[in-house]
NUKETI-678392 format. One record per residue (C-alpha): residue number from 1; residue in one letter; y, z, x. Coordinates in Angstrom, 1 decimal. Layout:
% NUKETI-678392
  nuro  zake       v       w       u
   NUM     A       Y       Z       X
...
***
This chain:
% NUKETI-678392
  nuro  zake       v       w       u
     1     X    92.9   132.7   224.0
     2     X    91.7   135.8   222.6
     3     X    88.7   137.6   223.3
     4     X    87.2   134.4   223.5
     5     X    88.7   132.6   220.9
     6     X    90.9   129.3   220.9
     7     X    93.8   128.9   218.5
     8     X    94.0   126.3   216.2
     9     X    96.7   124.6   214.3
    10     X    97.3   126.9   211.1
    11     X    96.7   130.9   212.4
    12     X    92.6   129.4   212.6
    13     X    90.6   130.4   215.7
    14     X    87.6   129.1   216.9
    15     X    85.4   130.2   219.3
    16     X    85.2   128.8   223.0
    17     X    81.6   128.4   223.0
    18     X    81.7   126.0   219.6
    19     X    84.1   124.1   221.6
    20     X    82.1   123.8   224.3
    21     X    78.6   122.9   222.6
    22     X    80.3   119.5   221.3
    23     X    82.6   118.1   218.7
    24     X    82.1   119.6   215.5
    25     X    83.8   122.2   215.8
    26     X    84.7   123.1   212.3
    27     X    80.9   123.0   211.2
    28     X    79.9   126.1   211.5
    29     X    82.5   128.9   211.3
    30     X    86.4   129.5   211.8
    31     X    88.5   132.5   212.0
    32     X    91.6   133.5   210.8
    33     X    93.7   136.3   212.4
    34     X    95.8   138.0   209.5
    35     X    99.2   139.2   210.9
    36     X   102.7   139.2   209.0
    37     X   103.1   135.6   207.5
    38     X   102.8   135.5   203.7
    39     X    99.5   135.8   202.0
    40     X    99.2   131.9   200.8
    41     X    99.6   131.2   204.9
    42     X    96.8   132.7   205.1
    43     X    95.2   130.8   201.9
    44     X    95.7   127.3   203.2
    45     X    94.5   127.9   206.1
    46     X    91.7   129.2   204.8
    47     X    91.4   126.2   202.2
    48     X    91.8   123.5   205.5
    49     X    88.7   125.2   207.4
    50     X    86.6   124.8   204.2
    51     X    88.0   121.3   203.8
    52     X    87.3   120.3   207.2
    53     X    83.6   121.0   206.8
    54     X    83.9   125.0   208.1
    55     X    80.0   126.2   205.8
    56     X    81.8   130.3   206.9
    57     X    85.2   131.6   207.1
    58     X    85.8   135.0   208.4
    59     X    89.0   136.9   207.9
    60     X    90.1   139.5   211.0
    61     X    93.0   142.1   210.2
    62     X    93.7   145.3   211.6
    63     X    95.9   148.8   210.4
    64     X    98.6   147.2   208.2
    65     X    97.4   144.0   207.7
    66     X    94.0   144.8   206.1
    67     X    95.9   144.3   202.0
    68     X    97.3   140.7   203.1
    69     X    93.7   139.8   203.5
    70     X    91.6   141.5   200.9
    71     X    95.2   139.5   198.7
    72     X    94.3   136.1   200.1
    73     X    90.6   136.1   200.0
    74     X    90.7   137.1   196.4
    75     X    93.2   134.6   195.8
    76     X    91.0   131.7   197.7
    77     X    88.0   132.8   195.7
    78     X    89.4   133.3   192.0
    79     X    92.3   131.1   192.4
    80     X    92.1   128.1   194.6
    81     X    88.1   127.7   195.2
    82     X    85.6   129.4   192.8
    83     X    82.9   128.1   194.7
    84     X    83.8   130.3   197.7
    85     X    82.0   133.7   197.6
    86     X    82.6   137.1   200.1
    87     X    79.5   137.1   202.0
    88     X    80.1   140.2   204.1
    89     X    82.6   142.6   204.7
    90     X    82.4   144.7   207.8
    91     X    84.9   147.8   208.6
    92     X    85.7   149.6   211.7
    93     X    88.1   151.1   214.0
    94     X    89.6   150.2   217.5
    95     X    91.4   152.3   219.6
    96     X    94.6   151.1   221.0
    97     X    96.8   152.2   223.8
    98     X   100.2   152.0   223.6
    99     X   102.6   151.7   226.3
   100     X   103.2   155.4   226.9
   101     X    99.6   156.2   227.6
   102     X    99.1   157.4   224.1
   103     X    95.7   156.3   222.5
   104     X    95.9   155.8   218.3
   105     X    93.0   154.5   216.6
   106     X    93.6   151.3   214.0
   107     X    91.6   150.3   211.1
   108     X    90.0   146.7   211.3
   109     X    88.5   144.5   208.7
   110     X    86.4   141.6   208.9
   111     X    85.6   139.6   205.4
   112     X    82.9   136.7   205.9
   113     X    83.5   134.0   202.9
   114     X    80.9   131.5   202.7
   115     X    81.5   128.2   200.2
   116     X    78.5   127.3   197.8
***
């Protein structure tokens, strides 16, 4: 679980208090945690949360990570499902400590895609 959040089957993530509130789950929204897998990952698992009745998708990245998910929502949306649109796009920065004590600050993205 992170920050609460639930993994799914697929990268997805879903929020504890969705999963609390009853069984559809998928109705609302899903989340997908960009990492290092290859962009159509990424895609699919995008494409299954649509599929399974998700109305919003939101992709998280952070620092590196940020390309691989601007690459697979403009593939979902002019490639797989043209009726999927980017609803909002918010940007921002966490700071991170590593193990030495040193603080670095890391780029984060979060693209909301919403289906017609």
């Amino acid at each position: 679980m992170i920050d609460g959040f639930k993994r799914r089957k697929g990268g997805q993530y879903i929020s504890v208090q969705n999963e609390l509130e009853g069984d559809n789950l998928m109705s609302e929204e899903s989340h997908v945690l960009i990492g290092k897998k290859p962009v159509m990952k990424y895609v699919s698992a995008c494409m299954a949360s649509f599929n399974a009745g998700s109305k919003r998708v939101v992709l998280k990245a952070r620092g590196k990570a940020i390309s691989r998910a601007v690459d697979a929502a403009e593939l979902l949306r002019r490639v797989f499902m043209k009726d999927v649109e980017v609803e909002k796009i918010e940007i921002g920065t966490e700071e991170v400590e590593r193990q030495n004590g040193i603080k670095l600050n890391v780029s984060t993205m979060e693209i909301s895609l919403i289906k017609k």
